[in-house]
N, C-alpha and C positions, 0 to 999 in steps of 0.2 A: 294573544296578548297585544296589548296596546303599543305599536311602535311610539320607541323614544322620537321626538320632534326636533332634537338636537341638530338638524338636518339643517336647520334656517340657520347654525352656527358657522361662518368658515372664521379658522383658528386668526387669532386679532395680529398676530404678528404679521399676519401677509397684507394687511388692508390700513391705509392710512383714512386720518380722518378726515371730510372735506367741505362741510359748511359748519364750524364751529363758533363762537359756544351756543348753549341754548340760550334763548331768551325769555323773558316776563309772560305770563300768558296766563290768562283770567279761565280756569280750566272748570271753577265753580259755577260760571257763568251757561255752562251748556247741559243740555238734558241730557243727555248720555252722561254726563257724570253723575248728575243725581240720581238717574236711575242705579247708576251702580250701588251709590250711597248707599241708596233705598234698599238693594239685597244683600249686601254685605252687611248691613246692620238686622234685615229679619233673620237671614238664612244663616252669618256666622256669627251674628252678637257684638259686632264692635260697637263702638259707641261713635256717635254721628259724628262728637264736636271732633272726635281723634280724627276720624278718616276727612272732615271738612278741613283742618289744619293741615295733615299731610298733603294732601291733594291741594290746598292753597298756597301749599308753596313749589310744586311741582313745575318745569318747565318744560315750554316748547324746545324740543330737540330737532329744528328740520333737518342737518344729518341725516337721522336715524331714518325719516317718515321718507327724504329723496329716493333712501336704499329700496324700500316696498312701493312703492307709487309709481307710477306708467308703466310699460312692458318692461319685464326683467331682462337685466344685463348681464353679462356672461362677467363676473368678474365682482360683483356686487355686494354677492354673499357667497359666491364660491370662489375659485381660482384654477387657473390654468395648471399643467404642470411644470412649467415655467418657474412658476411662482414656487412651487415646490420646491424641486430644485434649488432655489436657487436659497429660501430662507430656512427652511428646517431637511434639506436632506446636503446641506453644505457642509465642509469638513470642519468648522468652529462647532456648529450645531451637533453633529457626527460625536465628535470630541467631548462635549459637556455630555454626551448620553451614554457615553463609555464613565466618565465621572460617577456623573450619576448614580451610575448600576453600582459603582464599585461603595461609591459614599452612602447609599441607602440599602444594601447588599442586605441587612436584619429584615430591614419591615419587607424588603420585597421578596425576600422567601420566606418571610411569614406567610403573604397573603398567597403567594403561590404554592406552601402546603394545603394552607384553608380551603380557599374556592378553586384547587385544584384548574391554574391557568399555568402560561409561561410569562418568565420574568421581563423576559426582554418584549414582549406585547405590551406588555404593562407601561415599561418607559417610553415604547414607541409612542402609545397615546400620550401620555404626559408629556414629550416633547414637541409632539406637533400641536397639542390644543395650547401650548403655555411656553415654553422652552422653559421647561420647568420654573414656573411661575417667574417669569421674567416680565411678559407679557400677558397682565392680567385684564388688561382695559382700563381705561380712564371716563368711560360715559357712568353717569350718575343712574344709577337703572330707572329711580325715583320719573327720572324724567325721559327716559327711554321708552321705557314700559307703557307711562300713560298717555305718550303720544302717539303711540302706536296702536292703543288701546281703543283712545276716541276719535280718532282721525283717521279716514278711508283709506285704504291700501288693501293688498293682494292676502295678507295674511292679519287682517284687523280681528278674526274670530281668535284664532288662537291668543294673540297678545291681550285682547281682554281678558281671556280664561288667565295668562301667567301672571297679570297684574291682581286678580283676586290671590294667585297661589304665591304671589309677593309679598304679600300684607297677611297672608295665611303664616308664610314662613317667618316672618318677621315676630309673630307674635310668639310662635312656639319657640324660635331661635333664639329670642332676645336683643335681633338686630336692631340697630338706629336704621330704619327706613331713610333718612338725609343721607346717611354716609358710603350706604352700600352702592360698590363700582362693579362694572364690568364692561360688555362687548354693547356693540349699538344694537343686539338686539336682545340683550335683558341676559345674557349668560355671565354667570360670576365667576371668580377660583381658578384655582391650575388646573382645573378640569373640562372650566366653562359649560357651568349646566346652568341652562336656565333653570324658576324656581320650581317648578312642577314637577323637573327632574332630580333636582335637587332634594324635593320633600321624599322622593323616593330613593334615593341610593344615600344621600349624606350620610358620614358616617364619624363617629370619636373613637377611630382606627388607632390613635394612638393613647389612648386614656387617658389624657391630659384633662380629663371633664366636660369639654365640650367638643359638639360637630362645628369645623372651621374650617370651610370649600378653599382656604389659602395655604392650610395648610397641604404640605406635602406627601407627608405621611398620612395625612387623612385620605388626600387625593390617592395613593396608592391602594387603600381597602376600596376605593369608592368603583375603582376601575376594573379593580378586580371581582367585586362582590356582582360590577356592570356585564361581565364578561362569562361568571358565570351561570347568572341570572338568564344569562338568554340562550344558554345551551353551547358553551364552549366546548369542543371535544379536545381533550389534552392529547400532546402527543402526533397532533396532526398542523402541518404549516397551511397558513392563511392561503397561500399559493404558491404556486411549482416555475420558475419559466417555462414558455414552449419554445420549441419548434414550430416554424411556421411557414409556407410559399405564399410570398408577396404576389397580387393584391389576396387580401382577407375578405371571402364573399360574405361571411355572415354575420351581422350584427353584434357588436362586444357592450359588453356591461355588466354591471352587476345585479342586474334584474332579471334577469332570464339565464338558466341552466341549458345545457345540452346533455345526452349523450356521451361518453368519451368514445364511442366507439363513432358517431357521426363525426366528431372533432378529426379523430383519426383520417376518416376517409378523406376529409380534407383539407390532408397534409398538416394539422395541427399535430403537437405531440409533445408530452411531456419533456424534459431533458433528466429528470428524474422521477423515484416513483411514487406516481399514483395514487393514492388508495381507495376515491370516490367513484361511484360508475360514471357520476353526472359534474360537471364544472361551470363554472362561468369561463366564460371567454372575454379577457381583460386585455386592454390597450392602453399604453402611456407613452407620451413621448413628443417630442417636439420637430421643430424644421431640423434637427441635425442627425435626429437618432430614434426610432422607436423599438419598443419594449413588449410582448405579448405573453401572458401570463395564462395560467389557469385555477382560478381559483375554488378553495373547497368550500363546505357549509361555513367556516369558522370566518372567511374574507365577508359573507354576507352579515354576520355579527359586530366587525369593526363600520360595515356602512349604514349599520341603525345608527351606531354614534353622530355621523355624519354623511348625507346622502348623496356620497360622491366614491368616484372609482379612484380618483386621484388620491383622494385622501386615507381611502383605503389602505390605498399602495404605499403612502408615505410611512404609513405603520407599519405595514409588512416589511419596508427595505432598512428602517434603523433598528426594526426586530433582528431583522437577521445580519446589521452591522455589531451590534453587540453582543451576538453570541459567541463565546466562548471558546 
């Protein structure tokens, strides 16, 4: 299966904006636009004058294009644990996701009879991508997307591909293309999916009539239907802490598995049990304190969302701040 791309996402609350706003910019005037023009109108049928009016009034976002352009920055589109720490694993943050669980307590064990997850995974995500839609974005995607789209940078193929599933989604959604917001890199809603991901899990979780990535209730079928789309196993925690002898020879991430029984020989070891043969070997932690985890198949599912060990953990630790 096609991993989610969600990865280029890190959650908006941790990132301030820093060459704003966009400006004017003659976007009709370059052959990469028309080209696009040109096959969105054979390949999906729009009509020229629409996609030449939309895209006429689209803007330069340099923002967005600073974030992708020269070698990437530790901090740009991800985040330290620091940063964790400090905006969504804080006791105000902690506190609204105890709320949360209690104030949405129907739909979230709705969706965790359904697609057979747990409840408190659910909120984790939804507080670290959104604080529960607090922090939904303010870049105009309109101008996000197509600056990223026809202007060089590190990830220009993908934001062409999301800016077609923009104007794809826009038509079957019913959105105003002017008004839709989100992250500086084209992600929407308390969930922040871009739109490619979006065409595929969005959901009218709560039968109100429509799919609405603001809503909350939607966000909840969306993360769950995400969770167990990619092989959640119920019943089993993202990860365990370890035991551990300082220094740690072997490599930690969430990319590569061991052994538990290699982890064992060295001096790694669970503090409770088990149940997988094979773990990843996970690290967090800053100049005052670090953290060493082992995580099972299900922590590999929270980092398709987003392709970091940090973020992972952030869900694992307000998962298990709200459990019961």
């Amino acid at each position: 299966m096609k991993k989610l791309l969600l990865l280029l996402v890190f959650p908006l609350l941790l990132l301030a904006n820093s060459d704003r706003p966009p400006v004017k910019h003659d976007f009709l005037a370059q052959k990469n636009v028309q080209n696009f023009i040109d096959t969105m109108v054979k390949k999906h049928r729009f009509e020229r004058s629409y996609l030449e009016k939309v895209l006429g009034n689209a803007r330069l976002d340099r923002d967005t294009l600073a974030r992708y352009t020269g070698q990437y920055k530790v901090g740009t589109t991800n985040g330290p644990w620091e940063r964790y720490k400090a905006h969504v694993l804080d006791p105000v943050t902690l506190a609204k996701a105890k709320k949360f669980k209690r104030n949405y307590a129907s739909t979230l064990n709705k969706a965790s009879r359904q697609y057979k997850v747990p409840v408190e995974y659910i909120v984790g995500f939804i507080a670290v991508e959104s604080k529960f839609g607090e922090y939904t974005g303010d870049y105009r995607l309109l101008d996000s997307l197509s600056t990223l789209a026809f202007y060089p940078n590190r990830m220009q193929k993908f934001f062409y591909s999301e800016l077609t599933h923009f104007f794809l989604m826009c038509r079957e959604e019913g959105f105003d293309p002017y008004r839709l917001q989100g992250s500086f890199a084209g992600a929407m809603g308390c969930v922040q999916q871009v739109p490619s991901v979006y065409r595929r899990y969005g959901m009218d979780y709560d039968r109100d009539g429509k799919k609405d990535p603001w809503s909350l209730k939607d966000s909840i079928g969306i993360i769950a239907s995400f969770m167990s789309r990619n092989g959640w196993r119920n019943g089993t925690p993202a990860a365990i802490e370890a035991e551990y002898r300082s220094p740690i020879s072997i490599a930690t991430g969430h990319k590569r598995k061991y052994p538990l029984a290699s982890l064992t020989a060295k001096g790694i070891t669970p503090k409770a049990k088990f149940t997988e043969s094979t773990a990843y070997l996970l690290s967090v932690g800053d100049k005052k304190s670090r953290e060493v985890y082992l995580g099972t198949s299900n922590f590999r599912i929270l980092t398709r969302y987003n392709n970091a060990t940090t973020y992972g953990m952030a869900i694992h630790k307000i998962a298990e701040y709200v459990k019961e």
